[in-house]
Biotite code that builds the C-alpha atoms (Angstrom):
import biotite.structure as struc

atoms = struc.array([
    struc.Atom([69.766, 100.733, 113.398], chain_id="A", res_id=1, res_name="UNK", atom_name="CA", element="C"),
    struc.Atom([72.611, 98.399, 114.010], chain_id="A", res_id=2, res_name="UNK", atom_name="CA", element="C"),
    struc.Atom([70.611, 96.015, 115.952], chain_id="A", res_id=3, res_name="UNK", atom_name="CA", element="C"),
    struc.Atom([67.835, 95.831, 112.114], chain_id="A", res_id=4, res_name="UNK", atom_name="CA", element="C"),
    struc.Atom([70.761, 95.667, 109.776], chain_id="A", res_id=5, res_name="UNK", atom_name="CA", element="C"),
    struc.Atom([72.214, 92.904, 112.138], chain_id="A", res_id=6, res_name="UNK", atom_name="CA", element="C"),
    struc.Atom([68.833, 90.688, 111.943], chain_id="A", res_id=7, res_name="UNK", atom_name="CA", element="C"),
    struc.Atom([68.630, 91.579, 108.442], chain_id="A", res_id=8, res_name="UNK", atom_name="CA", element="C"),
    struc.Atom([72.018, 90.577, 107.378], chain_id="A", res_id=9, res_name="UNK", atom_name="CA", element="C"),
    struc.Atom([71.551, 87.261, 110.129], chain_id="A", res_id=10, res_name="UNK", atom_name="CA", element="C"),
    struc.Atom([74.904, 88.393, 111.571], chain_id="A", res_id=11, res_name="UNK", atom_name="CA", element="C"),
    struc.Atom([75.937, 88.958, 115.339], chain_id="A", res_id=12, res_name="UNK", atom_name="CA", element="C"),
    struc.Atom([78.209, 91.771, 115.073], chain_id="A", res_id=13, res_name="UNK", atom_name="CA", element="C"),
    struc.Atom([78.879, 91.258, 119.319], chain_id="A", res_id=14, res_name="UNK", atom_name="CA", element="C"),
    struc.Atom([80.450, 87.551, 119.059], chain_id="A", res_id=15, res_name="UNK", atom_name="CA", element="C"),
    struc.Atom([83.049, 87.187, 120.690], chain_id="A", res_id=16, res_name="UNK", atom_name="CA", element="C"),
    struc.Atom([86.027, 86.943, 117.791], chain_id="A", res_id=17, res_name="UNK", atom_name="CA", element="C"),
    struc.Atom([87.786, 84.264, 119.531], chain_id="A", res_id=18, res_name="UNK", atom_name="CA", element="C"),
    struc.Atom([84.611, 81.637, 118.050], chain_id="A", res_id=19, res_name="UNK", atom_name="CA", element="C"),
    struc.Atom([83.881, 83.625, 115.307], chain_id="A", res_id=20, res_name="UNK", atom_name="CA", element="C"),
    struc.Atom([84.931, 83.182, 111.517], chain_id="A", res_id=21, res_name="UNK", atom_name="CA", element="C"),
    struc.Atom([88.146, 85.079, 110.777], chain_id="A", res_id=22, res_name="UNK", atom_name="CA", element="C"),
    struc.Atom([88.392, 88.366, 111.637], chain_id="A", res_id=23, res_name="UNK", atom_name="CA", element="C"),
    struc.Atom([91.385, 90.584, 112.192], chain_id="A", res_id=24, res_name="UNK", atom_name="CA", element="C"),
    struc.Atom([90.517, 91.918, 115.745], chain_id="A", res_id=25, res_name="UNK", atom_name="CA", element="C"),
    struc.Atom([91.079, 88.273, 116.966], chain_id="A", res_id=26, res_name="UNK", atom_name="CA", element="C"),
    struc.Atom([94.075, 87.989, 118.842], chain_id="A", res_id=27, res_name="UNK", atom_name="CA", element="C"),
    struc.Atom([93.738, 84.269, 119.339], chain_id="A", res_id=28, res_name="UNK", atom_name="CA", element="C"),
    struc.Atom([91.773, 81.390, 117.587], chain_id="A", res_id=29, res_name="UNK", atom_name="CA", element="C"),
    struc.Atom([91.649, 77.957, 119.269], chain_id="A", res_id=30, res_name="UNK", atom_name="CA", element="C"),
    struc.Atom([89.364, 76.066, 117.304], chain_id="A", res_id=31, res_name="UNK", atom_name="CA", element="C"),
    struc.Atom([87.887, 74.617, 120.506], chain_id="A", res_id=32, res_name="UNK", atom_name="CA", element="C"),
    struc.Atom([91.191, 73.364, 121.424], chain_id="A", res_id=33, res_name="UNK", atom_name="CA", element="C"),
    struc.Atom([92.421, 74.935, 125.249], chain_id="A", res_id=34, res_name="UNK", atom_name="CA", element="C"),
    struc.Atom([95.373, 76.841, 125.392], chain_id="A", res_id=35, res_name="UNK", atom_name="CA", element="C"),
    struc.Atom([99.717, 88.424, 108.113], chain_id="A", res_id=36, res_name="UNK", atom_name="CA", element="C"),
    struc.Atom([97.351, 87.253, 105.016], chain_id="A", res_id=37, res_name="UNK", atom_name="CA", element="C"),
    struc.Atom([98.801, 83.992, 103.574], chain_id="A", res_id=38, res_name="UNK", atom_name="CA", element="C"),
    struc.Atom([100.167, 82.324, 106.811], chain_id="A", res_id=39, res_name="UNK", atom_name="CA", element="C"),
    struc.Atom([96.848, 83.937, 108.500], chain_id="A", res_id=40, res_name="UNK", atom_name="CA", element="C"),
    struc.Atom([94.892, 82.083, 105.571], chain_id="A", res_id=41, res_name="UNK", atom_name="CA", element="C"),
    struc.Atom([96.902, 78.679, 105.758], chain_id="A", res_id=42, res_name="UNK", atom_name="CA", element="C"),
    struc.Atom([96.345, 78.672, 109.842], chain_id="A", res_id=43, res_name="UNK", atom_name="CA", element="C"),
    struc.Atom([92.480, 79.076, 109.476], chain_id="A", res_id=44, res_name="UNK", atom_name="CA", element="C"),
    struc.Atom([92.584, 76.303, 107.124], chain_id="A", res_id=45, res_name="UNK", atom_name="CA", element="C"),
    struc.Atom([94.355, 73.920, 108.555], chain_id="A", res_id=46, res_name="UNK", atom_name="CA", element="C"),
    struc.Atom([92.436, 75.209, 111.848], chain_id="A", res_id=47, res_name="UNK", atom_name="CA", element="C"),
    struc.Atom([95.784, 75.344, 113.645], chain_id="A", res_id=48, res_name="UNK", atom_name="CA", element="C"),
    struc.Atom([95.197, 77.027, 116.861], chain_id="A", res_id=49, res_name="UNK", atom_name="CA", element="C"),
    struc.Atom([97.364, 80.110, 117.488], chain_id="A", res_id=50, res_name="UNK", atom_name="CA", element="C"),
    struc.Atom([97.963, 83.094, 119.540], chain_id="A", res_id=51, res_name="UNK", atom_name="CA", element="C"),
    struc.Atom([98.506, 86.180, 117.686], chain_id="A", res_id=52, res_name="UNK", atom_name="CA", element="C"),
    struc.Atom([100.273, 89.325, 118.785], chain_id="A", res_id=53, res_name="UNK", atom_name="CA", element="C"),
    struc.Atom([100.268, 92.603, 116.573], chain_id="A", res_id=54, res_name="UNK", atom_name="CA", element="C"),
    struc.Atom([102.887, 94.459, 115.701], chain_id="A", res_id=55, res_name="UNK", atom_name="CA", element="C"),
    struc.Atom([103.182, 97.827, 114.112], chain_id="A", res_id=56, res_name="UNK", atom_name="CA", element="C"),
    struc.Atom([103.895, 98.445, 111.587], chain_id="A", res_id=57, res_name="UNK", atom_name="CA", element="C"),
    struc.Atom([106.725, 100.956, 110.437], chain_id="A", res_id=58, res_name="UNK", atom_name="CA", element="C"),
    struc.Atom([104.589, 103.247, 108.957], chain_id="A", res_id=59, res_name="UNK", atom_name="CA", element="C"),
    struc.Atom([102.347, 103.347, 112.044], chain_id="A", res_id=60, res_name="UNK", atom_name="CA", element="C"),
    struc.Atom([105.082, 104.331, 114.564], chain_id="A", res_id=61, res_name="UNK", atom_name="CA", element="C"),
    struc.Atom([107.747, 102.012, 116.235], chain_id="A", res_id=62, res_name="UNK", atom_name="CA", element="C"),
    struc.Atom([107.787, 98.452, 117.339], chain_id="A", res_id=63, res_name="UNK", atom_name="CA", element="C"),
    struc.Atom([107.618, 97.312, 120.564], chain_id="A", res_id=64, res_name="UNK", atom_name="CA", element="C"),
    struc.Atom([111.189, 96.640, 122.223], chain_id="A", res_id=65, res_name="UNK", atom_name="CA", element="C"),
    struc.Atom([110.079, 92.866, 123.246], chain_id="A", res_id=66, res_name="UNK", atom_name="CA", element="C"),
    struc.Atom([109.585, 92.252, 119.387], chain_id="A", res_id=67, res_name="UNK", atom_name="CA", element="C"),
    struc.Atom([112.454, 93.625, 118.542], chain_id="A", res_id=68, res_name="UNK", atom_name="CA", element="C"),
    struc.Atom([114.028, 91.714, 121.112], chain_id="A", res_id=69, res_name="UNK", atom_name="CA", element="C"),
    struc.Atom([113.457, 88.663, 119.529], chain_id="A", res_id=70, res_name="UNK", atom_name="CA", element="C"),
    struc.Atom([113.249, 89.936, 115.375], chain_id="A", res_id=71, res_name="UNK", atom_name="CA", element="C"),
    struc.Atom([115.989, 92.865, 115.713], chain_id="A", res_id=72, res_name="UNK", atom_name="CA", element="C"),
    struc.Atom([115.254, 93.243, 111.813], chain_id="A", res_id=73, res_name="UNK", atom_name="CA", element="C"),
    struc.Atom([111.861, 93.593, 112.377], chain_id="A", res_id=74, res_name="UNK", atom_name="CA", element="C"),
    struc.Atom([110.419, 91.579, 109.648], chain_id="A", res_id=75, res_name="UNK", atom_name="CA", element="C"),
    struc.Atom([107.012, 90.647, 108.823], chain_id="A", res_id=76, res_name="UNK", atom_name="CA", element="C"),
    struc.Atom([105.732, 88.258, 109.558], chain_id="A", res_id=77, res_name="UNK", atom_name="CA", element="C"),
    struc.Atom([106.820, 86.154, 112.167], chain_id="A", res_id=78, res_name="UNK", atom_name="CA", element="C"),
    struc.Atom([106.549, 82.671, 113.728], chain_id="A", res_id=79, res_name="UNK", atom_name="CA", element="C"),
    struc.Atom([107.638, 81.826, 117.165], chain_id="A", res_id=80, res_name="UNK", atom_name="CA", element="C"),
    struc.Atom([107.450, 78.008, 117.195], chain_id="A", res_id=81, res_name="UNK", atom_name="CA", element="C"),
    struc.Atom([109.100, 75.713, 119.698], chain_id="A", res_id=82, res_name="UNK", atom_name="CA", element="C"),
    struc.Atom([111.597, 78.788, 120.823], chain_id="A", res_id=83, res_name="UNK", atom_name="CA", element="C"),
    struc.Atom([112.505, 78.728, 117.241], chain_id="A", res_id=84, res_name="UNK", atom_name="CA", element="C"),
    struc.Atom([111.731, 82.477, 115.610], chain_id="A", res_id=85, res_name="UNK", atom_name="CA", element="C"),
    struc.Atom([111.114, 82.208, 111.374], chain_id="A", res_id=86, res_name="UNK", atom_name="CA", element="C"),
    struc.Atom([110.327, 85.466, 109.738], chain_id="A", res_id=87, res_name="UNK", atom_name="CA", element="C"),
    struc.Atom([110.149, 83.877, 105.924], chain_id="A", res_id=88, res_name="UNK", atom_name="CA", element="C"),
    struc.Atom([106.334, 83.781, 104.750], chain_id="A", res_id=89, res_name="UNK", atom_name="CA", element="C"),
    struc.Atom([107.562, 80.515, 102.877], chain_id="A", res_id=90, res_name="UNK", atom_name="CA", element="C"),
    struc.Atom([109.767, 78.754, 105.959], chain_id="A", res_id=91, res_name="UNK", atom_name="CA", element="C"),
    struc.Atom([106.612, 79.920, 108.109], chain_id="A", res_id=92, res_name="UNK", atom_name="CA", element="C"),
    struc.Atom([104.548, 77.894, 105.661], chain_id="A", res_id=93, res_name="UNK", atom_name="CA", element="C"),
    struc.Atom([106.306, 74.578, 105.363], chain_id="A", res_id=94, res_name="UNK", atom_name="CA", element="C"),
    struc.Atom([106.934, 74.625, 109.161], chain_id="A", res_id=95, res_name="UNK", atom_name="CA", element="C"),
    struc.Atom([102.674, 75.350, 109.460], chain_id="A", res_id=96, res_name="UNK", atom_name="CA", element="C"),
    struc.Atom([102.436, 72.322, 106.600], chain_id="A", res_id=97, res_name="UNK", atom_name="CA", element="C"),
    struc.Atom([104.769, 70.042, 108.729], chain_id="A", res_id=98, res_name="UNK", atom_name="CA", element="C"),
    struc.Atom([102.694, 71.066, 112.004], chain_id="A", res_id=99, res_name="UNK", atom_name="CA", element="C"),
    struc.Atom([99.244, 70.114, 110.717], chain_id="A", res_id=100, res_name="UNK", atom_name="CA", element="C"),
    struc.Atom([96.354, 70.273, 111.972], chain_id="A", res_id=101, res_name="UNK", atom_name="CA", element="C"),
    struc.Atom([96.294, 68.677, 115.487], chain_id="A", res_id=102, res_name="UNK", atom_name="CA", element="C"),
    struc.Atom([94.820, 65.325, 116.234], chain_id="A", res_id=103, res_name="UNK", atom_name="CA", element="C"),
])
């Protein structure tokens, strides 16, 4: 059945996420470089590779102690860039807008 609806819909439900349009069981999009909704939205469109790793959330049961290492408020989202750690959806966005896209 899932194999019809997938020809149907002309959709490959199996590719691998990492190559894939958006989707939220990525953990890390490249954009054939090597190596939260609105920063998650600005990074797809300015195809800015990234690594992501999730968090829980609060209402889902505790954080991990190496994110709380490094956000002891445990805010979300968050940015590590360049050792630096931002957990402002607006700082994250003007540092992602000062980034770019690369080369």
């Amino acid at each position: 059945m899932v194999k019809s609806k997938q020809a149907a819909l002309g959709l490959d439900f199996w590719q691998d996420p990492e190559h894939a349009p958006t989707n939220p069981t990525a953990l890390k999009r490249t954009f054939g470089q090597k190596g939260p909704i609105r920063v998650w939205l600005q990074l797809e469109e300015k195809r800015i590779p990234y690594t992501m790793e999730k968090v829980n959330m609060r209402c889902y049961g505790d954080k991990q102690r190496s994110f709380l290492a490094k956000v002891p408020n445990g805010l979300l989202p968050v940015i590590e860039l360049d050792g630096q750690v931002v957990t402002e959806s607006a700082v994250i966005m003007q540092l992602l807008e000062e980034v770019g896209a690369p080369g």
